[in-house]
C-alpha positions as CSV (number, residue, x, y, z in Angstrom):
1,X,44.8,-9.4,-41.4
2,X,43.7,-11.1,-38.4
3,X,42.5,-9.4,-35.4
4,X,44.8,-10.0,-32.8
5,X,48.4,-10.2,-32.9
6,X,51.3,-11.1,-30.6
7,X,54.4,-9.6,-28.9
8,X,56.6,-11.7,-27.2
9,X,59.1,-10.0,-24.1
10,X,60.9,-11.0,-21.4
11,X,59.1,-10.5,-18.1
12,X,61.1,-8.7,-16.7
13,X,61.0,-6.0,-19.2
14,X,57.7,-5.3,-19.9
15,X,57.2,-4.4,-16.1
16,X,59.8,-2.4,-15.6
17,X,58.6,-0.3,-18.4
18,X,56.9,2.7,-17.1
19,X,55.8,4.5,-19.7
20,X,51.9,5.0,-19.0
21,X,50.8,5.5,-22.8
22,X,53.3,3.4,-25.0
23,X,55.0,0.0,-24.8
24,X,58.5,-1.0,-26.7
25,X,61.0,-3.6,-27.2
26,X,64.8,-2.2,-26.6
27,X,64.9,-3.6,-30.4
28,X,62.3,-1.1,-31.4
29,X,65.4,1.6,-31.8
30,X,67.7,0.2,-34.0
31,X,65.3,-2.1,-35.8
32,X,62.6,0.6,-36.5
33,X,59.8,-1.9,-36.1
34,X,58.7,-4.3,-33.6
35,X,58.4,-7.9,-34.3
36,X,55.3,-9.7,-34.0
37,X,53.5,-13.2,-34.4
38,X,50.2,-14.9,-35.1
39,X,48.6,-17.0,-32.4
40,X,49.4,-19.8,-34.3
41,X,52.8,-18.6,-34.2
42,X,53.9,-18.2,-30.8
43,X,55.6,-22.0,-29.9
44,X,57.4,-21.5,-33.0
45,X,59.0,-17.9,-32.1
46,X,59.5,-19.5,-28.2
47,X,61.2,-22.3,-29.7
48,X,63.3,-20.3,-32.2
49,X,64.0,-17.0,-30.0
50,X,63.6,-17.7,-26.6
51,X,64.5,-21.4,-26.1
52,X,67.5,-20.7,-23.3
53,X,65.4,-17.9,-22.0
54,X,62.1,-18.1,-19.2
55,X,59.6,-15.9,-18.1
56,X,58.0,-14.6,-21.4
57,X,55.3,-12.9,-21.8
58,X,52.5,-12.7,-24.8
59,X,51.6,-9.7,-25.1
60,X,47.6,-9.9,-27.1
61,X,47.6,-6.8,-29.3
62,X,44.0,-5.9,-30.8
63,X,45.2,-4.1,-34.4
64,X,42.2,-2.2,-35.1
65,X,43.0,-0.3,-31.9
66,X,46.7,0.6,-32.5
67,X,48.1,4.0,-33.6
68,X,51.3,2.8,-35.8
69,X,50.5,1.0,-39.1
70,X,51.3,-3.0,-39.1
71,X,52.6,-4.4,-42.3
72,X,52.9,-8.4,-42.5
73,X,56.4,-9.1,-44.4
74,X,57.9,-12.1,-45.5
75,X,60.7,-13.1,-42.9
76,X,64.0,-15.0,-44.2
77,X,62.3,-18.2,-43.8
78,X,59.5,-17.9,-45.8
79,X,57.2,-17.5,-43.7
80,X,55.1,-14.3,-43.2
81,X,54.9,-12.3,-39.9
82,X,53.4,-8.9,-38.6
83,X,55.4,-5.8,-37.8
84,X,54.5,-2.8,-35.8
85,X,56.0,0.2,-37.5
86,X,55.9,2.6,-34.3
87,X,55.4,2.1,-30.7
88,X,52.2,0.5,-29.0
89,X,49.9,2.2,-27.3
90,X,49.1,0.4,-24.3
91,X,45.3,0.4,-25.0
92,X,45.9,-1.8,-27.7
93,X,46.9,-4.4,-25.2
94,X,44.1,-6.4,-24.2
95,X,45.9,-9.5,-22.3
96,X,49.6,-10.2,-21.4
97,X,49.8,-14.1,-20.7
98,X,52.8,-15.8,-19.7
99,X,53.8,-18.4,-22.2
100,X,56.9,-19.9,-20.8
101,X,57.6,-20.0,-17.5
């Protein structure tokens, strides 16, 4: 597994959110995972996910430092994506970039 992956969320959420340890999409809850990407992964995810939507940000996730277990599983179109299986702990996120503004 690579080093780093990557959360996409709006904006908007992410600094609202005010929990000071842990960081979730509202998806988390009825989902039971949170969706992830590779770098090389992130235009295709904008383009497929967030095409009518703007300010997202990319959220850089170092995996050696997070507390829930990550499991890459193969996605309905074949192609093979990280999930977070719990919440992340904020100290896992070392850079939020915005990738579409």
């Amino acid at each position: 597994m690579e080093a780093f992956i990557f959360h996409l969320a709006p904006t908007s959420h992410y600094q609202s959110f005010d929990d000071p340890e842990w960081y979730w999409p509202d998806e988390f809850e009825k989902e039971g995972f949170i969706h992830c990407c590779y770098e090389n992964q992130i235009d295709d995810i904008i383009d497929r996910y967030f095409k009518e939507s703007s300010n997202i940000l990319s959220l850089k996730i170092m995996v050696a430092s997070l507390k829930a277990e990550v499991k890459v599983e193969k996605a309905p179109v074949g192609t093979y994506y990280p999930h977070i299986y719990g919440k992340i702990n904020r100290g896992a996120i070392v850079e939020t970039k915005l990738v579409k503004g």
